[in-house]
BASE-396019 format. One line per 3 residues: for each residue x negated, y negated, z of C-alpha. Coordinates in pm, 1 decimal, always signed. Layout:
BASE-396019
X,Y,Z  ...
***
This chain:
BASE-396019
-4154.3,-1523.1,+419.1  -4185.5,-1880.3,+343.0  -3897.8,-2115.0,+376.3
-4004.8,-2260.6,-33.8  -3866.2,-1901.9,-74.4  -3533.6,-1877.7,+92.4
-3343.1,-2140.4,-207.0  -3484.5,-1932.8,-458.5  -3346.1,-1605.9,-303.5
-3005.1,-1785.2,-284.6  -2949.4,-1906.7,-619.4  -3056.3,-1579.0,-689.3
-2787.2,-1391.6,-505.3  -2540.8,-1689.2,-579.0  -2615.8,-1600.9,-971.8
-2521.4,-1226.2,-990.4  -2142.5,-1339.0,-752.3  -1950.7,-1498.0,-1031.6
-1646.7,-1809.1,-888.4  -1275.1,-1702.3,-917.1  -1152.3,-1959.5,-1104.2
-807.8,-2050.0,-1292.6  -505.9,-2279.2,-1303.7  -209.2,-2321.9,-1077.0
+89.8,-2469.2,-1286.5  +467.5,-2523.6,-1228.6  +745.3,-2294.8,-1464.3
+722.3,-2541.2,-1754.5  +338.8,-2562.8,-1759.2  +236.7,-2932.9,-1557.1
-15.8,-2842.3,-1289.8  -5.7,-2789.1,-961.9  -200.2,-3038.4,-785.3
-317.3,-2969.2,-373.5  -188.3,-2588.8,-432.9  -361.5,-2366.1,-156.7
-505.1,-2068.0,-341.8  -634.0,-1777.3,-90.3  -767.1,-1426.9,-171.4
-531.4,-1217.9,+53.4  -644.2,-889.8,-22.5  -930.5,-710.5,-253.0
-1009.2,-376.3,-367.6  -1309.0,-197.1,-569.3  -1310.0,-161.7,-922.3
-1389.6,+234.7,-837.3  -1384.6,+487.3,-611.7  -1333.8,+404.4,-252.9
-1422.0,+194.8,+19.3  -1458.2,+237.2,+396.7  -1319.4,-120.7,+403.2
-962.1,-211.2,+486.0  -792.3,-439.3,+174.3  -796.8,-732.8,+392.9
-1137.5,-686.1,+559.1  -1363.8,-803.0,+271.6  -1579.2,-1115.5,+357.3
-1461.5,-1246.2,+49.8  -1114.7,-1279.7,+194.8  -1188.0,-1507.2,+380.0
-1212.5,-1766.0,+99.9  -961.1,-2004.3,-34.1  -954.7,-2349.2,-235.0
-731.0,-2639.5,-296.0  -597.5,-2678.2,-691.3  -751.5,-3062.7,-817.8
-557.2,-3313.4,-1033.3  -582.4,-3020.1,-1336.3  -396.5,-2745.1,-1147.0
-758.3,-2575.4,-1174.2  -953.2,-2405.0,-888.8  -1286.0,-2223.5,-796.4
-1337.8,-1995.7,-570.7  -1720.5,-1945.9,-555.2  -1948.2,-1632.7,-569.6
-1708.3,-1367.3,-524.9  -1801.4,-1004.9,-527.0  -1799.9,-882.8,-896.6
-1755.5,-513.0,-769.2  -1375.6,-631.5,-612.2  -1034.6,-691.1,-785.1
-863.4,-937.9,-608.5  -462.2,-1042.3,-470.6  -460.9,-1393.1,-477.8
-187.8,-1548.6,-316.8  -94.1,-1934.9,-425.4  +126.7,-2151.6,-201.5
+244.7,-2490.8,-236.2  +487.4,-2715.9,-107.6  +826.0,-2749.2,-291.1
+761.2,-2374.1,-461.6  +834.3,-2030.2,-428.5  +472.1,-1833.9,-240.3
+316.6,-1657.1,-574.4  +107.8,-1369.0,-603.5  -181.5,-1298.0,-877.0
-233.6,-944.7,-847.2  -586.5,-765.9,-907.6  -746.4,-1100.0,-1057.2
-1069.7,-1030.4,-1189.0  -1371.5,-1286.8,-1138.8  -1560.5,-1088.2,-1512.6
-1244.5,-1216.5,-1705.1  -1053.0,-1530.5,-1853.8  -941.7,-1752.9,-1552.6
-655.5,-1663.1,-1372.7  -277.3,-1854.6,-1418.8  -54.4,-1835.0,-1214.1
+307.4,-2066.6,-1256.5  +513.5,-2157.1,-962.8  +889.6,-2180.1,-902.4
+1059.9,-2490.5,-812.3  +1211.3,-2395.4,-430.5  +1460.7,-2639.6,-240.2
+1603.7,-2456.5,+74.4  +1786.9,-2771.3,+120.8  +2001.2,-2614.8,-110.1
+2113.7,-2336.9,-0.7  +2400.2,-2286.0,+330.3  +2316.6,-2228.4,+691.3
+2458.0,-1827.6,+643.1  +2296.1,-1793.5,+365.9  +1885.9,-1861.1,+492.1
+1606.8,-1734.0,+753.8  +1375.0,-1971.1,+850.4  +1120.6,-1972.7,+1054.2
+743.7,-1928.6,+1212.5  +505.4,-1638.8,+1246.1  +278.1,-1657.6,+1522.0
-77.2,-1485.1,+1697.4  +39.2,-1392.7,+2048.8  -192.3,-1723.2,+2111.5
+127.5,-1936.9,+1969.1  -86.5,-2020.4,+1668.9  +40.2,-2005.8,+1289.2
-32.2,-1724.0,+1084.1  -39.5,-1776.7,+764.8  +5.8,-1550.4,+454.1
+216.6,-1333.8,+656.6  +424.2,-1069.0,+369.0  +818.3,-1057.5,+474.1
+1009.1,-776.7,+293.8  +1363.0,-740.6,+400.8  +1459.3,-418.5,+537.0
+1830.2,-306.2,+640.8  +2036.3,-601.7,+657.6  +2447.7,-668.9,+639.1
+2616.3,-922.6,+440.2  +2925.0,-986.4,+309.5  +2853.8,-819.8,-26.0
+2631.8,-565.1,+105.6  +2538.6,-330.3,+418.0  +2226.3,-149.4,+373.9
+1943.8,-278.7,+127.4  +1989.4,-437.1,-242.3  +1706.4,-594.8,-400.3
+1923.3,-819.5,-592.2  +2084.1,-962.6,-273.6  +1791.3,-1123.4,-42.0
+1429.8,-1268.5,-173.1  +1212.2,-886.2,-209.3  +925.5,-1086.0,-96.0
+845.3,-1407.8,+104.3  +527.5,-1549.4,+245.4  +441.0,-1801.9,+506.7
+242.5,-2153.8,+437.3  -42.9,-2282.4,+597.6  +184.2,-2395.6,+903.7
+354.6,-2020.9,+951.6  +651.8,-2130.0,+821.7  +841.8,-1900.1,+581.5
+1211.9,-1940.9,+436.4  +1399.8,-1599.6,+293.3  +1721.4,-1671.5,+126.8
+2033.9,-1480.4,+39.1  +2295.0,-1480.6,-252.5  +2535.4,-1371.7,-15.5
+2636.4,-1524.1,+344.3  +2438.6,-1324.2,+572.4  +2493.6,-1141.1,+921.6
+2168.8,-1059.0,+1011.8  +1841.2,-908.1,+819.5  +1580.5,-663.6,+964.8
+1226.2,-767.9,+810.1  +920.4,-585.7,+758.6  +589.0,-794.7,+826.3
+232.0,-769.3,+730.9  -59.3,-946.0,+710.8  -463.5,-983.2,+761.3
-559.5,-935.2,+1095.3  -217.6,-817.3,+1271.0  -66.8,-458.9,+1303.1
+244.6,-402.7,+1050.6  +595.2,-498.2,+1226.7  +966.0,-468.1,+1191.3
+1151.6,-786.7,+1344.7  +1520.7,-629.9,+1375.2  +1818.3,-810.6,+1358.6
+1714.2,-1188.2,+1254.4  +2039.6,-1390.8,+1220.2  +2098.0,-1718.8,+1048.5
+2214.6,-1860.1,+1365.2  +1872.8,-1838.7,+1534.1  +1725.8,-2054.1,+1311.6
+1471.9,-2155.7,+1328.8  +1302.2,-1755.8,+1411.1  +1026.6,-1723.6,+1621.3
+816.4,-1379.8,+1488.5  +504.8,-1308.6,+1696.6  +260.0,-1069.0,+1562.1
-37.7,-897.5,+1715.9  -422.3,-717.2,+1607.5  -273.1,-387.5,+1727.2
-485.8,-92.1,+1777.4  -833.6,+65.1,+1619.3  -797.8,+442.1,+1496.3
-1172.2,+628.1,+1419.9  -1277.8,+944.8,+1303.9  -1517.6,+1072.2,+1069.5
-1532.1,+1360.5,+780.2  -1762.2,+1691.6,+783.2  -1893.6,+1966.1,+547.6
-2096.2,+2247.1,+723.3  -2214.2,+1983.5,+955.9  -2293.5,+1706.8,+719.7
-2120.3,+1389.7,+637.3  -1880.0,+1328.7,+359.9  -1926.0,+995.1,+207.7
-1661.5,+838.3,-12.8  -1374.6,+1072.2,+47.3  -1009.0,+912.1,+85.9
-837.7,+912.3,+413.4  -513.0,+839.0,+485.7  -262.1,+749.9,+769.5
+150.3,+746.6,+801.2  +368.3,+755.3,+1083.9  +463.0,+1079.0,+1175.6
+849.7,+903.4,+1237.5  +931.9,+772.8,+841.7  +1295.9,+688.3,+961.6
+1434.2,+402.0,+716.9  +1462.4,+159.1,+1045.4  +1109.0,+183.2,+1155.8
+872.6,+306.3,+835.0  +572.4,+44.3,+825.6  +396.8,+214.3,+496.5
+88.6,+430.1,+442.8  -217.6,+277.8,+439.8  -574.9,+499.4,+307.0
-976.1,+375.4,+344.4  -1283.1,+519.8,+245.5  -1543.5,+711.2,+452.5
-1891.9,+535.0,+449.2  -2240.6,+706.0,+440.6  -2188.3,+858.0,+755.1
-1838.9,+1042.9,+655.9  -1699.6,+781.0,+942.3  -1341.6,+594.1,+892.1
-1179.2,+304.5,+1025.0  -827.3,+201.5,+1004.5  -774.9,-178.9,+1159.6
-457.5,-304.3,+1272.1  -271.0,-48.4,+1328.3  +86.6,-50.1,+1500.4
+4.4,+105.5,+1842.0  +189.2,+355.0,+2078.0  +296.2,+510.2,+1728.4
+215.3,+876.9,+1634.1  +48.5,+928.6,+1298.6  -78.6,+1143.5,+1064.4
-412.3,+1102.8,+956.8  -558.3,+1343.5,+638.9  -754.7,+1321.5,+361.3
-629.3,+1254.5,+27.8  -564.0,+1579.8,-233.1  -912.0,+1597.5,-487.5
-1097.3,+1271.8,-314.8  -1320.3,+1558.4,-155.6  -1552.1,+1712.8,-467.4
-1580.8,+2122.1,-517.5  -1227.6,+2138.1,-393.6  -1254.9,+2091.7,-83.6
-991.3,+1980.2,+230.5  -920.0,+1917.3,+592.0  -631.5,+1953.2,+750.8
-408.1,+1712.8,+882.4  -441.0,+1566.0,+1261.6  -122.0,+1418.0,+1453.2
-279.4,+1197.2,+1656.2  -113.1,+911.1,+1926.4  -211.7,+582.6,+1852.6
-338.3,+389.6,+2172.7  -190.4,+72.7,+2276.8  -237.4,-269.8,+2200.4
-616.5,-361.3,+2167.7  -727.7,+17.2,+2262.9  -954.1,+191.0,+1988.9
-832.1,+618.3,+1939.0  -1141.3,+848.4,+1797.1  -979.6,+1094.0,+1589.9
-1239.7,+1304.6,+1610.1  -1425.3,+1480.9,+1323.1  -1226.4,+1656.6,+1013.2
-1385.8,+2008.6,+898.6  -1408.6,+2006.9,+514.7  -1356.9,+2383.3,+373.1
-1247.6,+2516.8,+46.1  -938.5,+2417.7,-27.4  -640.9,+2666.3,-169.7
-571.4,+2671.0,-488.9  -252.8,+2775.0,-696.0  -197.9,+2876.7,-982.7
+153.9,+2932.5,-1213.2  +368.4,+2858.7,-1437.8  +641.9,+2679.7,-1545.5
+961.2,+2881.8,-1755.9  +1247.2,+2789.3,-1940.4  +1589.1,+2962.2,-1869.3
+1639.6,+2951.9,-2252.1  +1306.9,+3046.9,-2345.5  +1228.4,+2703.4,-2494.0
+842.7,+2596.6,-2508.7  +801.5,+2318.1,-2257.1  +794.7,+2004.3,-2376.0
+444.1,+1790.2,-2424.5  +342.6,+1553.7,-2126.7  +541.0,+1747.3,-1896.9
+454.1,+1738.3,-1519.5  +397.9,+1953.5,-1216.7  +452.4,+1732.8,-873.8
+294.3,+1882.5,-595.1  +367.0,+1658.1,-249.3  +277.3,+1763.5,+110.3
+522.2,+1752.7,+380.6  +307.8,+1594.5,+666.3  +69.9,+1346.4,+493.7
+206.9,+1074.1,+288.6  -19.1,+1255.9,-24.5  +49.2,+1365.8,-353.8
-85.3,+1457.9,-694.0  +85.1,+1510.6,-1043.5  -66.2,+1812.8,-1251.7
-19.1,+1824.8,-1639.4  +118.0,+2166.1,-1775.9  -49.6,+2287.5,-2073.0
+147.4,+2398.8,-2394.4  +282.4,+2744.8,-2227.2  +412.1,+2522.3,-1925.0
+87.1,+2624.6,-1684.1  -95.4,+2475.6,-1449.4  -378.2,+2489.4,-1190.2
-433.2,+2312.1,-881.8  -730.7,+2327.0,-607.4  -856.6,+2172.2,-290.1
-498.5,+2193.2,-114.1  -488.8,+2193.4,+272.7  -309.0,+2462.2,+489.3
+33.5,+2266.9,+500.3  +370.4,+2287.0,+418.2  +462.4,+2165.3,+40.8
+696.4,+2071.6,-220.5  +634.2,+2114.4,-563.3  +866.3,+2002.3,-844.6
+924.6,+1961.7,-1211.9  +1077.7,+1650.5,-1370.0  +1273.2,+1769.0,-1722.1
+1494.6,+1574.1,-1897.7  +1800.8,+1782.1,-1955.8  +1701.6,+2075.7,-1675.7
+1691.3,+2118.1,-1338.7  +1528.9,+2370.9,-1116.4  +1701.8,+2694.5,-1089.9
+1885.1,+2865.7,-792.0  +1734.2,+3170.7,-854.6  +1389.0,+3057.9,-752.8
+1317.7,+3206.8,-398.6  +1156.9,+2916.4,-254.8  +1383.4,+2681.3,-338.4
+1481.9,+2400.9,-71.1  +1814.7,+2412.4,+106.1  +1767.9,+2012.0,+128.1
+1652.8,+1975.1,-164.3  +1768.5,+2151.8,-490.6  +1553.9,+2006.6,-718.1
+1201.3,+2114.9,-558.7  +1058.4,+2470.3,-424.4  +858.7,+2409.7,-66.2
+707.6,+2657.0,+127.5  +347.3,+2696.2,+338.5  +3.9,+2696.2,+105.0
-225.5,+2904.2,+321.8  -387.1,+3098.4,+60.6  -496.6,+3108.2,-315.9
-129.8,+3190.6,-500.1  -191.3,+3305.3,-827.0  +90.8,+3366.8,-1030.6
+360.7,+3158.5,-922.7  +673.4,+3130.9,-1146.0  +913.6,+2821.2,-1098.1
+1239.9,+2885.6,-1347.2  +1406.9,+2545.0,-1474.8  +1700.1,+2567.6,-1636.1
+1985.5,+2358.7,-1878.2  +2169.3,+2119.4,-1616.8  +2503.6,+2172.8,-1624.0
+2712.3,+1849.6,-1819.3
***
């Protein structure tokens, strides 16, 4: 190949990658100017990918908003949707969800922010840092459990639902009421999910350290052959409210392999594959698996695709009423963080395949009815969903709603 070639071959390539481009303006509509506008996460516009959210090479961009508010972000995939996340001094960090480089330019308007503002009881502030001491930015806080003086427990009207850190690390979470202490959920590119417990004004300003965490492998089989694009997903097996980090799902590539990055390590998880991603109705089971420690990669080992179960029933009114149009089935497993709504058809049945030997939950939401005592599988827990093991093809099953008492 001749190097007269290699421009041509680039503008080429450059031509079929379109730029992100829009405008970064403040709440009454002046721009933005020297706004930092990142793409934090992407996704495809179909099916699935083997890729992480945060692991696209277009991630990695970012651009500075000009004396318009305007910016360009150039020759992104067209194939992604991305999470854009904007951050400027003086405002509130702002996300542009599932931006898409094929239409109109993206706007995005900023809130004014002065912490200044606000009292020393009533604020976290602070730095998020690599286990190198270096800032991370676009670091996600979420608060978790916290205690004020309005409010033990968790209130989304109470402290900021989301706050992100600058290009320095720095982030600032605020509180309507004075504030004991806050436990706060972090996440980010490149670092393993975290709970920081028990931040407290008084510490001020917070030091939060985050690190890569652990690799977790494994790859998907049919009668010895790969399965390419299935979804896989992965949830710790603990969900208690003080330590749940989220689920988190990838595709398998050409080679029915997986990879989930970053994850929190020394944790026990479930990994699976997703209810219908697998065509002909097929399934694999769930794995527990223990998560190595920091740095250490885990091999999962392969997942055997058979024919799932399927089960079929129907849906009855105590008062022989028909069921209503649009009504749902909700079918949930008890291990993997997986479920899948069903549609009942207009004499309340329904029909659903490719379901893994596990325990499940299945229930009916009905405005005005609930789901009767007189069903035999109904959950001691739980009265308003049946559970029970899925081993088998069930055809046949019956689950009874009935009026809810006034």
């Amino acid at each position: 190949m001749t190097s007269a070639l290699l421009p041509l071959i680039f503008l080429a390539f450059a031509a079929d990658r379109p730029d992100l481009v829009g405008r970064v303006v403040t709440s009454d509509g002046a721009p933005v100017v020297g706004a930092h506008v990142s793409i934090d996460t992407a996704g495809v516009r179909k099916g699935t990918s083997p890729l992480c959210p945060s692991c696209y090479l277009d991630c990695r961009k970012s651009a500075e908003t000009d004396e318009k508010g305007e910016f360009r972000i150039a020759a992104v995939d067209p194939d992604l949707l991305f999470n854009v996340l904007v951050v400027a001094d003086g405002f509130r960090p702002t996300f542009a969800m599932k931006s898409d480089p094929l239409k109109e330019p993206v706007k995005v308007a900023l809130t004014a922010f002065d912490p200044s503002k606000f009292e020393a009881n009533r604020i976290l502030k602070g730095v998020v840092v690599d286990a190198a001491g270096r800032p991370l930015a676009g670091i996600k806080l979420t608060p978790r459990g916290f205690a004020t003086e309005a409010f033990r427990g968790f209130s989304p009207d109470i402290l900021d639902r989301l706050v992100v850190t600058n290009q320095k690390g720095e982030f600032v979470m605020t509180s309507k009421s004075p504030m004991e202490y806050a436990d706060l959920l972090a996440t980010g590119s490149g670092v393993a999910p975290r709970i920081f417990h028990g931040c407290k004004p008084e510490a001020n300003p917070q030091k939060l350290t985050m690190t890569p965490g652990a690799t977790l492998t494994g790859r998907v089989v049919r009668d010895g052959k790969p399965v390419a694009g299935c979804e896989v997903g992965l949830v710790q097996v603990s969900r208690s409210a003080d330590g749940y980090l989220g689920e988190t799902s990838v595709g398998t590539d050409s080679d029915g392999r997986f990879t989930f990055v970053n994850v929190h390590p020394d944790e026990s998880v479930f990994v699976y594959t997703l209810m219908g991603s697998i065509k002909d109705a097929g399934a694999a089971d769930a794995k527990k698996i223990r998560v190595g420690g920091e740095g250490a990669t885990t091999d999962a080992g392969d997942f055997l695709v058979v024919r799932g179960h399927t089960i079929k029933g129907r849906v009855l009114l105590s008062d022989d009423k028909p069921v209503p149009p649009n009504t749902r089935l909700l079918i949930s497993r008890e291990d993997a963080w997986d479920f899948r709504y069903v549609d009942l058809d207009a004499e309340g049945r329904f029909e659903v395949d490719g379901l893994p030997t596990e325990r499940y939950s299945l229930s009916v939401a009905l405005k005005g009815y609930e789901v009767s005592p007189k069903n035999h599988s109904i959950d001691p827990q739980n009265a308003r969903s049946l559970v029970g093991m899925i081993d088998q093809d069930i055809d046949g099953l019956k689950i009874l709603m009935e009026p809810r008492a006034k």
